[in-house]
C-alpha positions, 0 to 999 in steps of 0.5 A: 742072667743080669740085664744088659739093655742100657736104656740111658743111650739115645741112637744117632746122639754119639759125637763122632767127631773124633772118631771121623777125624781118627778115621781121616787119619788112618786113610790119609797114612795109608794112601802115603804108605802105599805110594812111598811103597809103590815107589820104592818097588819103581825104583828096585825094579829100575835099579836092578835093571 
């Protein structure tokens, strides 16, 4: 079985930046994808009223 264990890596020494950013991102769409939602359910349910 070949050695997997990668010795060059130091834990913690990542930038992340980007991937913080990514992140930020995704919940930024996803809070502006449920209000644009949850708005057009008010304006069915007021429509057909």
């Amino acid at each position: 079985m070949a050695d997997q264990h990668h010795s060059d890596h130091v834990h913690g020494s990542m930038d992340i930046r980007a991937h913080e950013r990514t992140f930020a991102g995704f919940v930024r769409m996803t809070v502006w994808v449920t209000c644009i939602v949850i708005g057009i359910l008010i304006f069915m349910a007021l429509a057909n009223s």
